[in-house]
LUMNU-913646 format. One line per 10 residues: number of its first residue (from 0); their letters; for each residue x, y, z of N, C-alpha, C. Coordinates in Angstrom, 1 decimal, always signed. Layout:
N
NUM = A = X:Y:Z:X:Y:Z:X:Y:Z; ...
END
This chain:
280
0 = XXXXXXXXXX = +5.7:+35.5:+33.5:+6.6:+35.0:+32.4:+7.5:+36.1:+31.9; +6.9:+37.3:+31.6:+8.0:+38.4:+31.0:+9.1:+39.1:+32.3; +8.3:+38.8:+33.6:+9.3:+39.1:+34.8:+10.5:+37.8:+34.7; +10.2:+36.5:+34.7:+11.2:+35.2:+34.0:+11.8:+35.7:+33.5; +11.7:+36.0:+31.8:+12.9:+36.5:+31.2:+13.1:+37.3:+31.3; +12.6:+38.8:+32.1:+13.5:+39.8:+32.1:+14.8:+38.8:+33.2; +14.7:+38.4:+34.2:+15.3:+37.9:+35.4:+16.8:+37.4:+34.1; +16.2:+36.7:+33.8:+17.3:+35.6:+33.3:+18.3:+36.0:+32.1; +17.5:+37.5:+31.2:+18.6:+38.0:+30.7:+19.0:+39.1:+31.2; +18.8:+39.2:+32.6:+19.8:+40.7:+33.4:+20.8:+39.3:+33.9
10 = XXXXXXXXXX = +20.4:+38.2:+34.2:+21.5:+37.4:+34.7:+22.9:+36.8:+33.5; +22.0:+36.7:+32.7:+22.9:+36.3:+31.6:+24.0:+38.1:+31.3; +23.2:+38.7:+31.5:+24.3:+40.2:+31.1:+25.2:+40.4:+31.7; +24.6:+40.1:+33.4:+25.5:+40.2:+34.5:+27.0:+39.4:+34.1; +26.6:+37.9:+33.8:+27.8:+37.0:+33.2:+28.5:+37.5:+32.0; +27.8:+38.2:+31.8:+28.5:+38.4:+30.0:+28.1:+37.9:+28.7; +27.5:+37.0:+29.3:+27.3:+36.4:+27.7:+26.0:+36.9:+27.0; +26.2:+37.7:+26.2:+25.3:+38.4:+25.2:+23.8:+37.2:+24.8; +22.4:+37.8:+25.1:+21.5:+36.2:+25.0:+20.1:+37.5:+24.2; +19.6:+36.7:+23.6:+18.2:+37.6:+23.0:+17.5:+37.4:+24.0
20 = XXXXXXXXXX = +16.4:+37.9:+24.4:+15.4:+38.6:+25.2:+14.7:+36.9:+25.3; +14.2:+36.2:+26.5:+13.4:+34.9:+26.3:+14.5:+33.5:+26.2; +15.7:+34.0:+25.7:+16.6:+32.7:+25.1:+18.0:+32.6:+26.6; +18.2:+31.3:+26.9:+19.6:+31.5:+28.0:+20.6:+30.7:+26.7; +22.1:+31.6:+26.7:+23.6:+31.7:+26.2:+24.1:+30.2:+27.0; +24.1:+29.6:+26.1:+25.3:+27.8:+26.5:+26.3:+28.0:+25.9; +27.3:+28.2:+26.3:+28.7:+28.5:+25.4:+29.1:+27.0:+25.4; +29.6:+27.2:+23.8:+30.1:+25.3:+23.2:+31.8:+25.8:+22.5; +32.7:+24.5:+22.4:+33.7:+25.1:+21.8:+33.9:+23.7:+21.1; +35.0:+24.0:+19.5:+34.9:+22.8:+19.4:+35.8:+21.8:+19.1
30 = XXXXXXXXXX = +36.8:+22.3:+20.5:+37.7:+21.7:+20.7:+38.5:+22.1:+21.7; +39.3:+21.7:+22.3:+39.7:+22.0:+23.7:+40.7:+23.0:+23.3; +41.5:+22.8:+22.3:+42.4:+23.7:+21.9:+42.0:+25.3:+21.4; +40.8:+24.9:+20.7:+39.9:+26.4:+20.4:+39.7:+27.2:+21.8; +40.1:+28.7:+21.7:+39.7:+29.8:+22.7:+38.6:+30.2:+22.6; +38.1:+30.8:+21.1:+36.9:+31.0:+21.1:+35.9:+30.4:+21.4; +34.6:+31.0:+21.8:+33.7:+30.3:+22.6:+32.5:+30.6:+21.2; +31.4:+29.5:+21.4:+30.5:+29.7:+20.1:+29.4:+29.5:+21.0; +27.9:+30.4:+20.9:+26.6:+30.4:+21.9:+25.6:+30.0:+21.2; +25.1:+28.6:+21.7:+24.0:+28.4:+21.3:+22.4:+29.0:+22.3
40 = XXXXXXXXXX = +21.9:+29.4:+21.7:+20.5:+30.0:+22.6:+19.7:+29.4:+22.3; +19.1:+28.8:+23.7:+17.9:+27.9:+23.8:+16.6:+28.1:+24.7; +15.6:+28.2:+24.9:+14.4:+28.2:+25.2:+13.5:+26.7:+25.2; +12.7:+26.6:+26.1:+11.3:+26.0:+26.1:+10.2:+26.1:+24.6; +10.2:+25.4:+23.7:+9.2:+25.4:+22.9:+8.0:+25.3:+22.8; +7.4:+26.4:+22.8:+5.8:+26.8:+23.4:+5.0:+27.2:+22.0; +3.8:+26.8:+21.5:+2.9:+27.7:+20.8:+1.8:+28.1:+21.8; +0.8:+28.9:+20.9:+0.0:+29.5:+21.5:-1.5:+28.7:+21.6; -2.2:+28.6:+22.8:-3.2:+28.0:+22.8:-4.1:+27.6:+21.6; -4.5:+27.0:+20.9:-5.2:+26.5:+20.2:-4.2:+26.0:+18.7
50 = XXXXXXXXXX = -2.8:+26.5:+18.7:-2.4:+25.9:+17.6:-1.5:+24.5:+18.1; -1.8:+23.9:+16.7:-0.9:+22.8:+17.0:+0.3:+22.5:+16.7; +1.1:+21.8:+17.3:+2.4:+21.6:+17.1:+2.8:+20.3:+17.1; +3.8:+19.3:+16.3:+4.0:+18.2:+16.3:+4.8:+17.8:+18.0; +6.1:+19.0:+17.9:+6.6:+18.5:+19.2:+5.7:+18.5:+20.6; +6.5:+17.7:+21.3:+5.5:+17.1:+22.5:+5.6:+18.9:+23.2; +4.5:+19.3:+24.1:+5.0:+20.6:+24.9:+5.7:+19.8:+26.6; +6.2:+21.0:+27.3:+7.5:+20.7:+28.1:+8.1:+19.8:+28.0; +8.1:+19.0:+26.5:+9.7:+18.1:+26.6:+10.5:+18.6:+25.5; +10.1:+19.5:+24.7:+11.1:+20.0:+24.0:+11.8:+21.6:+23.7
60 = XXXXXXXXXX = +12.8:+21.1:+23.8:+13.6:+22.1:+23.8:+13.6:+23.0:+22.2; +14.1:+24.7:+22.0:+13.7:+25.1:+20.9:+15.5:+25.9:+20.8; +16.3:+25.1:+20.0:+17.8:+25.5:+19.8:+18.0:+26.5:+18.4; +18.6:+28.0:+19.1:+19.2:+28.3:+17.8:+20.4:+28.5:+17.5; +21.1:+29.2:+16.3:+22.6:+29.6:+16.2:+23.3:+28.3:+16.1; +22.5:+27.5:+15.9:+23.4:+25.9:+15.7:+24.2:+26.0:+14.7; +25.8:+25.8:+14.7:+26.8:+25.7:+13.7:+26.6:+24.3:+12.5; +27.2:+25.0:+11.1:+27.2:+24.2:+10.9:+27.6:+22.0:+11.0; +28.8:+22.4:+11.8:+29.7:+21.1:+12.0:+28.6:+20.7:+13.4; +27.7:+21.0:+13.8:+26.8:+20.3:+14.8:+25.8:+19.8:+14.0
70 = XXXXXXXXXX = +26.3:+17.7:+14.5:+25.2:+17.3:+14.2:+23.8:+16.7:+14.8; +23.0:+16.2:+14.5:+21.9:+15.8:+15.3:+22.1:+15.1:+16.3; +23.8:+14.1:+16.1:+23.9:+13.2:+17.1:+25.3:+13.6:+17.9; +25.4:+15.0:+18.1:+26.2:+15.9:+18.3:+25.7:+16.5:+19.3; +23.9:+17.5:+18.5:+23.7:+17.9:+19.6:+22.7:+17.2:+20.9; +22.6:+15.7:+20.5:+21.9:+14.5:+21.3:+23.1:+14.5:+22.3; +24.2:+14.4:+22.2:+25.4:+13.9:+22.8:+25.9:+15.6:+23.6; +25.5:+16.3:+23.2:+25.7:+17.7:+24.3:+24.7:+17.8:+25.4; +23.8:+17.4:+25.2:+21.9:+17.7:+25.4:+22.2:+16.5:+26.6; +22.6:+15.2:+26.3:+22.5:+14.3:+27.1:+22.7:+14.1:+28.6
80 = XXXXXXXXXX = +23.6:+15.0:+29.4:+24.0:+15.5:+30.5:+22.5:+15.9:+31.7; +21.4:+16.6:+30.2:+20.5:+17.3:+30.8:+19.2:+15.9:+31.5; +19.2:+15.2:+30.8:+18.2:+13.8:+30.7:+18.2:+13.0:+29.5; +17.4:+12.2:+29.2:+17.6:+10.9:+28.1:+16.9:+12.0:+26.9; +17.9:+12.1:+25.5:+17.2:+12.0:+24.8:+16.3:+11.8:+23.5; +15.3:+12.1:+23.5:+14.3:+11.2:+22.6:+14.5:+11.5:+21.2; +14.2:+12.9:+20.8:+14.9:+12.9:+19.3:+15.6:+14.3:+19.0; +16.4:+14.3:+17.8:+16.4:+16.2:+17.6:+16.7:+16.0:+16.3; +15.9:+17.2:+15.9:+15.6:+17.2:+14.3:+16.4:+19.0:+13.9; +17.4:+19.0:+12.8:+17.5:+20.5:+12.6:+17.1:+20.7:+11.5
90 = XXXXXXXXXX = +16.2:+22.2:+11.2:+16.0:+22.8:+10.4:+16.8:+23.7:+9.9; +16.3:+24.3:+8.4:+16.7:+25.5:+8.0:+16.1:+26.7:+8.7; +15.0:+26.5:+9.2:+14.0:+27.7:+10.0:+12.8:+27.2:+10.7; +12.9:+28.0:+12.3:+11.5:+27.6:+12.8:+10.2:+27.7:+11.8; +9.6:+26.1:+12.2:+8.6:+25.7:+11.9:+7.8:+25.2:+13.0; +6.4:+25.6:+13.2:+5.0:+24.7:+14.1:+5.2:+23.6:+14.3; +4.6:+23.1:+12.5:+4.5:+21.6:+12.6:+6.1:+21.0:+12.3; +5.9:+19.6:+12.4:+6.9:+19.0:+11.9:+6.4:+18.2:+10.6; +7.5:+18.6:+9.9:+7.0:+18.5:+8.4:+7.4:+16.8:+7.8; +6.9:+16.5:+7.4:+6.6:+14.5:+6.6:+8.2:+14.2:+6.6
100 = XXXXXXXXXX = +8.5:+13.8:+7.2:+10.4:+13.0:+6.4:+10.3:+11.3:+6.0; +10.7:+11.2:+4.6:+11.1:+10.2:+4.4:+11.9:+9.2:+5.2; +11.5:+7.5:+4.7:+12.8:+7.1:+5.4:+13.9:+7.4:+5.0; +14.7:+7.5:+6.1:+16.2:+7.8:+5.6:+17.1:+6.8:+5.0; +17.7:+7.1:+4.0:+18.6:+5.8:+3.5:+20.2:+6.1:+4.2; +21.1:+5.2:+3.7:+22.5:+5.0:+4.3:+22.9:+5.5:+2.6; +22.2:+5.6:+1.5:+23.1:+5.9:+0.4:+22.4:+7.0:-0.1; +21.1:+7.5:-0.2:+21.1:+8.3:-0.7:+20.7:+9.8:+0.5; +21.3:+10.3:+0.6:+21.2:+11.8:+1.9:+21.0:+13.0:+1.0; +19.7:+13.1:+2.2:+19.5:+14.7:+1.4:+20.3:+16.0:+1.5
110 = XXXXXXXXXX = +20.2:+17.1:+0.9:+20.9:+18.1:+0.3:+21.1:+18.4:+2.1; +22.1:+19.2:+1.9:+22.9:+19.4:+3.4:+22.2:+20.3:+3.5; +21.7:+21.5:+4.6:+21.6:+22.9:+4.9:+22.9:+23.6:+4.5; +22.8:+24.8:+4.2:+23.8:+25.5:+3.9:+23.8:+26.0:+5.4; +24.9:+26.6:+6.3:+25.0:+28.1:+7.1:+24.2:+27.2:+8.4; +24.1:+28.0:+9.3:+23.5:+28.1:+10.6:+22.1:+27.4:+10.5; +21.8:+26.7:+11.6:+20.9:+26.3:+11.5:+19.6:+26.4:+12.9; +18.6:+25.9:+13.2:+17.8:+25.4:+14.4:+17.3:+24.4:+14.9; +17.3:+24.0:+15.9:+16.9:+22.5:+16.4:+15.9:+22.6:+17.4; +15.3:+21.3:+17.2:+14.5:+21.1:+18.0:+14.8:+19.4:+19.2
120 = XXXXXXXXXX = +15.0:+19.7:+20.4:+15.5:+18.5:+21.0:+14.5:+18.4:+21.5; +13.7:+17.5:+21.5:+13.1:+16.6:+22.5:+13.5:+15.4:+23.9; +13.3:+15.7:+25.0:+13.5:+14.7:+26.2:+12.5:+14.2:+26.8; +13.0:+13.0:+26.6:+11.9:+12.2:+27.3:+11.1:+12.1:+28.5; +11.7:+13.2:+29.5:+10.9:+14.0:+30.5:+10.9:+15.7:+31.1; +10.1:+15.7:+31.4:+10.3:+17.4:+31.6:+10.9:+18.0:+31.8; +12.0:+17.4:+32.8:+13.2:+17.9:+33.3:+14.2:+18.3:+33.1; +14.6:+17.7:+31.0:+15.4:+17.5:+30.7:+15.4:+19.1:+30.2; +14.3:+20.0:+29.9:+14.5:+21.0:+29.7:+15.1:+21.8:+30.8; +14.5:+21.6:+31.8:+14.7:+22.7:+32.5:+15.9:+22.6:+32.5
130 = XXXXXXXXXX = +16.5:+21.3:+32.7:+18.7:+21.0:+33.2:+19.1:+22.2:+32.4; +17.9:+21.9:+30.8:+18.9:+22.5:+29.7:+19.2:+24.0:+29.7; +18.1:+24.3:+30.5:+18.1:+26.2:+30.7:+18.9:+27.0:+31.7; +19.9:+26.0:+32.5:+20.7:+26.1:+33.5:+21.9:+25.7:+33.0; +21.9:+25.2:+32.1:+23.6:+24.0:+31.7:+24.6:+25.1:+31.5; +25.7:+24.7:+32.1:+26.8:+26.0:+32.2:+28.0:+25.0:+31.0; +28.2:+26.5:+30.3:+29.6:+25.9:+29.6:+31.0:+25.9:+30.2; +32.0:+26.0:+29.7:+31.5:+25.2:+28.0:+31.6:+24.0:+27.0; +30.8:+23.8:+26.4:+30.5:+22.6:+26.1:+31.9:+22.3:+25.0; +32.3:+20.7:+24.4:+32.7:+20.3:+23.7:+32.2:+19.5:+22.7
140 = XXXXXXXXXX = +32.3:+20.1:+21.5:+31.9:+19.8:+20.5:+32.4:+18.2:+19.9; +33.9:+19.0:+19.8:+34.6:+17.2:+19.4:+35.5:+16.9:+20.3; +35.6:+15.8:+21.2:+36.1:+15.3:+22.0:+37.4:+13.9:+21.2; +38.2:+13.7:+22.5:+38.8:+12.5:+22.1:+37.7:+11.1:+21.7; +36.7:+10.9:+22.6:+36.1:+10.0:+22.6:+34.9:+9.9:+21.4; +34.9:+10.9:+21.0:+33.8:+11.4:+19.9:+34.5:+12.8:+19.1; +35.3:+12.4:+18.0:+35.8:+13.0:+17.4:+34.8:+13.6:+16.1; +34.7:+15.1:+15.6:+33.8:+15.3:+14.9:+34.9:+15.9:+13.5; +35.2:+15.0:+12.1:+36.0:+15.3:+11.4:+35.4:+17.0:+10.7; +36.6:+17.7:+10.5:+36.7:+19.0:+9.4:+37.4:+19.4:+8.7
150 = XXXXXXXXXX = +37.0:+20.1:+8.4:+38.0:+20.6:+6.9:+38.2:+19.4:+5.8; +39.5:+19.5:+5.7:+39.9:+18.6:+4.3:+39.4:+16.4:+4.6; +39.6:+16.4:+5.9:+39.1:+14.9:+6.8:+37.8:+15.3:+6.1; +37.0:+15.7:+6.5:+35.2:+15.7:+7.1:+34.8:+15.7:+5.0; +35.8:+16.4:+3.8:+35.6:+16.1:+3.1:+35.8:+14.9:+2.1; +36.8:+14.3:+2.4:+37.6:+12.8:+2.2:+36.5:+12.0:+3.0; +35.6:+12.1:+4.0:+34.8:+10.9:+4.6:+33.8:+11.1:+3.7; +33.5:+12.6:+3.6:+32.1:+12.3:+2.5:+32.2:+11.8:+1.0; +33.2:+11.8:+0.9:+33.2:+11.5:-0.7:+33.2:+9.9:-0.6; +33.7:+9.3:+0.2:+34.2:+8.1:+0.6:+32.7:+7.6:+0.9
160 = XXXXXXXXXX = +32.0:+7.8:+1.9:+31.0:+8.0:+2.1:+29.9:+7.9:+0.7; +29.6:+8.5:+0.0:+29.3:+9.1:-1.1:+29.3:+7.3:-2.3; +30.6:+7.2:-2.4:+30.5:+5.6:-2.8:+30.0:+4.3:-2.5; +28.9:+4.2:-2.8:+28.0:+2.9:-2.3:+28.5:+1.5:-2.5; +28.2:+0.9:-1.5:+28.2:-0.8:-2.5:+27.2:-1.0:-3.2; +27.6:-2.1:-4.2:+26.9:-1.8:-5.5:+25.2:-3.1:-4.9; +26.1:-4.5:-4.0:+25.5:-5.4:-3.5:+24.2:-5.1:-2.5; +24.4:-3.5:-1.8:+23.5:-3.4:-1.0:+22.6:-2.5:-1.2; +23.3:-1.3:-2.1:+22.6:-0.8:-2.8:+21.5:-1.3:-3.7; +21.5:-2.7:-4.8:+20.4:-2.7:-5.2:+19.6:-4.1:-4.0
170 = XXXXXXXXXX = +20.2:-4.3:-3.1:+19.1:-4.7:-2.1:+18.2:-3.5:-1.4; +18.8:-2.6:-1.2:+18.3:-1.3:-0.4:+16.9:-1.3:-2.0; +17.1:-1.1:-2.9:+16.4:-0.5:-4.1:+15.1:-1.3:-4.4; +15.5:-2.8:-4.6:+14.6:-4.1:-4.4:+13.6:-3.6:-3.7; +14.3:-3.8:-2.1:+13.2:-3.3:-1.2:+12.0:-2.8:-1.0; +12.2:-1.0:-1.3:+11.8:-0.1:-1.7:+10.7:-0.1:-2.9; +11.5:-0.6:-4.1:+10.4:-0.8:-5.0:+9.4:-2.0:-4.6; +10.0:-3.0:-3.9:+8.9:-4.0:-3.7:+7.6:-3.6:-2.4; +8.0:-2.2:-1.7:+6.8:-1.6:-1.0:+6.1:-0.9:-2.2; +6.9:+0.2:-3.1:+5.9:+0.8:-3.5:+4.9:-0.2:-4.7
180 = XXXXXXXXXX = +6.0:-1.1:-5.0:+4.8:-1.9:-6.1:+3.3:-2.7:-5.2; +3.9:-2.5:-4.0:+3.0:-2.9:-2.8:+1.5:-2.0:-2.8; +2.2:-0.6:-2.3:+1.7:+0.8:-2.3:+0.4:+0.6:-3.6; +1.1:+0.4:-4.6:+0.5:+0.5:-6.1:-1.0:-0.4:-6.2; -0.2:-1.5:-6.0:-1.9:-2.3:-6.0:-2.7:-1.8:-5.0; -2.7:-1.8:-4.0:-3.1:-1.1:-2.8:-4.0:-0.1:-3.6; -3.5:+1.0:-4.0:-4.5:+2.0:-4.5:-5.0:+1.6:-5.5; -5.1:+0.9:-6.4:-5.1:+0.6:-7.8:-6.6:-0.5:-7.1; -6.5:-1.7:-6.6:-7.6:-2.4:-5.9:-8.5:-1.4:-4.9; -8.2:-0.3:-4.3:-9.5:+0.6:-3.7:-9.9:+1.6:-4.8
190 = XXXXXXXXXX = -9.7:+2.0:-5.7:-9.6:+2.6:-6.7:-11.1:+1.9:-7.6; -10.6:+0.6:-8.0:-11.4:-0.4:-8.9:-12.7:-0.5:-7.8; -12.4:-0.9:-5.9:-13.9:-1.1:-5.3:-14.7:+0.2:-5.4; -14.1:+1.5:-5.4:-14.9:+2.7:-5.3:-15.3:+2.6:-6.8; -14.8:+2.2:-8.0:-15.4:+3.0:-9.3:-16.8:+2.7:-9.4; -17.3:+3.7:-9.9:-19.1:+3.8:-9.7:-20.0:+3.7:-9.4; -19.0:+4.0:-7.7:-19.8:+3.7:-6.5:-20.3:+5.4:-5.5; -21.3:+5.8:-5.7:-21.4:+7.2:-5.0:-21.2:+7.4:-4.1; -20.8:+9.0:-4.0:-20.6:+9.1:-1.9:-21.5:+9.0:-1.5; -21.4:+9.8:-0.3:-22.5:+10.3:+0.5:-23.1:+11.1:+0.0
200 = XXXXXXXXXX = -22.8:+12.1:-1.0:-23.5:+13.0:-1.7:-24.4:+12.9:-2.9; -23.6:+11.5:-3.3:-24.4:+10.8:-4.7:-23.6:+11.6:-6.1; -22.4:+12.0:-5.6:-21.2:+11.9:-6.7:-20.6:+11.0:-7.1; -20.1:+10.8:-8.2:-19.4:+9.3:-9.1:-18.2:+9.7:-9.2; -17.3:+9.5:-8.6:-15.7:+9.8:-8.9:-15.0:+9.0:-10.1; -14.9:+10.0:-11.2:-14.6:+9.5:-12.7:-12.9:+9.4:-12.9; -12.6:+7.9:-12.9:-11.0:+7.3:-13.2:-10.9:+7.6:-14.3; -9.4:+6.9:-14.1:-8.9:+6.7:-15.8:-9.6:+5.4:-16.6; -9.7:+4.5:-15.7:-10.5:+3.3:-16.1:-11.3:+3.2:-17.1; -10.9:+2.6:-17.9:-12.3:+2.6:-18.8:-12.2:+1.0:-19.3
210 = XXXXXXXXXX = -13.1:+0.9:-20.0:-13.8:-0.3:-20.9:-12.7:-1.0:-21.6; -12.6:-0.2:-22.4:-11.4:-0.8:-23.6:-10.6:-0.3:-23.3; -9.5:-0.8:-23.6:-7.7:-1.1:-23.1:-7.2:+0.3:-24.0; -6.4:+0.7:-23.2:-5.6:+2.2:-23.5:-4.6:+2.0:-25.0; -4.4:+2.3:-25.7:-3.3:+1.6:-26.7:-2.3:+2.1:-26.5; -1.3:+1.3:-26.9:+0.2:+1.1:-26.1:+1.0:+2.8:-27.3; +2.0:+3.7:-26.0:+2.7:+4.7:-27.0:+3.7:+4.3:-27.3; +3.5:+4.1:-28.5:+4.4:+3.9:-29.5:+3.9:+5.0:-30.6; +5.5:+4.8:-31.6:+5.2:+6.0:-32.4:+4.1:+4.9:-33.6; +4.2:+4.2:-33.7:+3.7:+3.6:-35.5:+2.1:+3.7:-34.6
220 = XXXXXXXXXX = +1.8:+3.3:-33.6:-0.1:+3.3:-33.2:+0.3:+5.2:-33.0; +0.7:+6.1:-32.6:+0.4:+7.3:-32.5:+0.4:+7.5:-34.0; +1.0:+7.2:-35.2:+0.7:+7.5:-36.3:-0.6:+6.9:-37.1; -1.2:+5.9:-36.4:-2.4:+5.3:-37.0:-3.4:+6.1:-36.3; -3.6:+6.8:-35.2:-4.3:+7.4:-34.6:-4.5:+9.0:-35.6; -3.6:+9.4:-35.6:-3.6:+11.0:-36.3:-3.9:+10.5:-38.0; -3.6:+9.5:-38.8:-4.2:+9.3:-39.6:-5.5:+8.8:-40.1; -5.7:+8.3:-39.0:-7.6:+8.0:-38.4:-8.5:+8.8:-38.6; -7.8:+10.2:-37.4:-8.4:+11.3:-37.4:-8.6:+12.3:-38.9; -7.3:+12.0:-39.5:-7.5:+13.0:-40.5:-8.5:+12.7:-42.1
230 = XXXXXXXXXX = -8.6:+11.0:-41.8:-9.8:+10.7:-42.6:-11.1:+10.9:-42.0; -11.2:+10.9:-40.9:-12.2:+11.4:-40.1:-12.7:+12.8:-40.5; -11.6:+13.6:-40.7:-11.8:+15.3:-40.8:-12.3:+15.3:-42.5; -11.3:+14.5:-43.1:-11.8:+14.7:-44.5:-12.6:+14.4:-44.9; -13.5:+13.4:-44.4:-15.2:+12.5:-44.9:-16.2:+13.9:-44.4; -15.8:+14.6:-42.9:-16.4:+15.3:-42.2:-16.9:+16.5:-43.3; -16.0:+17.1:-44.0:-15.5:+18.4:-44.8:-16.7:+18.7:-45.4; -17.5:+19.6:-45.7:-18.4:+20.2:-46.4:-17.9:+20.1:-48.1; -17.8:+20.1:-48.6:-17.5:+19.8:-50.3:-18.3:+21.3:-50.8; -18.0:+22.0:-51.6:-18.8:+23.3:-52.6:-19.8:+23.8:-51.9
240 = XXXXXXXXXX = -19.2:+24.4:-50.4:-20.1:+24.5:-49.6:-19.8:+26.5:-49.6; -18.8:+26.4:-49.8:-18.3:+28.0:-49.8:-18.4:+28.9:-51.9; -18.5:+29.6:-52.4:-18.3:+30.5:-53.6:-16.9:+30.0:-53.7; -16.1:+30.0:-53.1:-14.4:+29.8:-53.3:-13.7:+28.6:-53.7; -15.0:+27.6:-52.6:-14.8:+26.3:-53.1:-15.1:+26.0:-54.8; -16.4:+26.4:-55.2:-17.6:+26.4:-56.4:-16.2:+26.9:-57.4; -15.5:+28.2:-57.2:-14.5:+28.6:-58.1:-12.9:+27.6:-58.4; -12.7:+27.4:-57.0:-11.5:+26.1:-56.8:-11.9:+25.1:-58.0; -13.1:+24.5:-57.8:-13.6:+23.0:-58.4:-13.9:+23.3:-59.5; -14.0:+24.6:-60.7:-14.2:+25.0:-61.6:-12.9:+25.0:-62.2
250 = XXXXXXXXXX = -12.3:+25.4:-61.7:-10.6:+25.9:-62.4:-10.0:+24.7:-62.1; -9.6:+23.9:-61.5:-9.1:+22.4:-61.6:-9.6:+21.7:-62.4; -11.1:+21.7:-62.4:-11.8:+21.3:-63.9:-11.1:+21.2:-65.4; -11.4:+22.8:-65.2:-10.6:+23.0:-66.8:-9.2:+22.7:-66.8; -8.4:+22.9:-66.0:-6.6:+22.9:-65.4:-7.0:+21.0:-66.3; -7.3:+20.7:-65.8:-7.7:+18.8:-65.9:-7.9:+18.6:-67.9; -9.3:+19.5:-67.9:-9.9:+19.2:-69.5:-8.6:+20.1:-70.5; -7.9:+20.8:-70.1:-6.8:+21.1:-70.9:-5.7:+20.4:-70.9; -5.4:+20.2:-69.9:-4.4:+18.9:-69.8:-4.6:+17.8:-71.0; -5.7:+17.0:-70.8:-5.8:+15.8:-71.8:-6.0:+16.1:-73.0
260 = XXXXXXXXXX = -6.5:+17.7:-73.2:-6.5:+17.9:-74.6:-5.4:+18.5:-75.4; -4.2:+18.6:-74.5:-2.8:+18.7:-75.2:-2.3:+17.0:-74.8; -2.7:+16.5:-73.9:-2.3:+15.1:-74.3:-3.2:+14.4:-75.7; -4.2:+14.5:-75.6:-4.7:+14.1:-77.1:-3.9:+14.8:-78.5; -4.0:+15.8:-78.3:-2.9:+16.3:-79.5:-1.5:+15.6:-80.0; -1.1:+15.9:-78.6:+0.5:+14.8:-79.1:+0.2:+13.8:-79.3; -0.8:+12.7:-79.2:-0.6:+11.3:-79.6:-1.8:+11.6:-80.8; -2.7:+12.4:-81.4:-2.7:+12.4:-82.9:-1.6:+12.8:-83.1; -0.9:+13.6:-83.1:+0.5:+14.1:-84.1:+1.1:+12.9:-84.3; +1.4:+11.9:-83.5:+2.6:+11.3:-82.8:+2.0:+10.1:-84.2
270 = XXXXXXXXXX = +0.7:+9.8:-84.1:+0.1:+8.2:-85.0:+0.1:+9.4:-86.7; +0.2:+10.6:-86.9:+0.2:+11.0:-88.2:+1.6:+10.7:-88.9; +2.7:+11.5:-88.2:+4.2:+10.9:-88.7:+4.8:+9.3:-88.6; +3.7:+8.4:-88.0:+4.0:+6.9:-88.0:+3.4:+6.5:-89.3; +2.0:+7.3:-89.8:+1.0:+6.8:-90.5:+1.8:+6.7:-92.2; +1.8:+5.6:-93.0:+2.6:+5.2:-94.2:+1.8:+5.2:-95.4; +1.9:+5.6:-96.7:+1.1:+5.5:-97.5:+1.5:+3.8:-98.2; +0.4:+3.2:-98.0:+0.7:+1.3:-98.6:-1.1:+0.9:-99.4; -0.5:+1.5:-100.8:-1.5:+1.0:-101.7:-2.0:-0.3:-102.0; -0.9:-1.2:-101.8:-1.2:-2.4:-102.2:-0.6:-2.8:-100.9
END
């Protein structure tokens, strides 16, 4: 194998086209009128015995230095010369596995890659790699018959793009929510058959479930709750259980017995200057 790529990048040198050690140089351009030539480097995608990998082994190809104006169905439509093929997915960076993707929608698309990127092509037979490790450029990126918009175009389609119908949009949304309300019971009905039922270990997997019904958040029930509590705290309270307290409940005492006895004062004063001397 290291005599292979020595072989194939003294051949690539011999040609000129600058290739990393393991990788063969496909020169792409992207556009007939463009001189400059742009190199994608490609390899066989191999891991090492015992790990795993989602892509199939000898059908997929491992693409780097992918520009950003190459798209998936760009570089399916470059690739295609080689054999049929099956999928190509680009990353921001090699990765083993291939990581969960959502379905894809028509309105809502995820955050672009910024910069350069790498792909992974898959063909539907073995062959299609090898074609790919021989394929001479240089390739065309955007053709008459498959035009790939840039610059100020490629931003006027995305914004355009970007504007949904409003009609299919909330059919698209419907949808969606009517799986996951699907989804929902789904777990919510295995959830209620498992509750306090033990494993195989003779563990009880403790839900939120319970007995009595959760009370609705609102602020006026969150305010009957914390008022609950705080008569709760106050029945709880130790009473003249501390010296501080014993001195507290002493001095309010008298604060209190002095009080009423300047209220008693003013109302004898108050019935003396009403009081009339009537002899007869």
């Amino acid at each position: 194998m290291v005599a292979r790529r020595r072989k194939r990048g003294e051949r690539d040198s011999e040609q000129g086209i600058p290739s990393p050690p393991g990788y063969s140089a496909i020169p792409i351009k992207f556009s007939e009128k463009q001189q400059a030539f742009h190199y994608l480097y490609v390899k066989e995608h191999r891991v090492r015995e015992g790990t795993k990998s989602s892509w199939p082994q000898k059908r997929t190809l491992f693409v780097l230095n992918v520009p950003p104006y190459c798209t998936e169905e760009c570089l399916s439509r470059l690739f295609s010369p080689c054999g049929p093929v099956q999928s190509v997915q680009l990353q921001e960076k090699p990765e083993l596995a291939d990581s969960p993707k959502e379905p894809k929608s028509k309105f809502f698309h995820p955050t672009p890659i910024p910069g350069f990127q790498v792909a992974y092509v898959v063909f539907q037979k073995p062959g299609g790699v090898s074609a790919a490790l021989v394929l001479k450029g240089p390739l065309l990126v955007s053709t008459e018959s498959h035009p790939v918009k840039s610059g100020i175009h490629k931003w006027i389609s995305n914004y355009t793009d970007s504007v949904p119908d409003p009609e299919a949009l909330r059919v698209e949304v419907d949808t969606f929510m009517e799986a996951y309300d699907e989804r929902i019971a789904e777990e919510e009905a295995k959830a209620k058959e498992e509750e306090g039922v033990p494993d195989e270990e003779g563990w009880v997997k403790v839900t939120r479930r319970g007995r009595r019904p959760v009370l609705p958040r609102t602020e006026a029930a969150s305010l009957r709750v914390l008022e609950r509590e705080r008569r709760k705290r106050a029945r709880k309270e130790l009473l003249n259980f501390y010296a501080w307290q014993h001195r507290e409940t002493k001095m309010e005492h008298l604060a209190q017995l002095r009080k009423k006895f300047e209220e008693d004062k003013q109302r004898i004063e108050l019935m003396r200057a009403q009081r009339k001397f009537r002899p007869y």
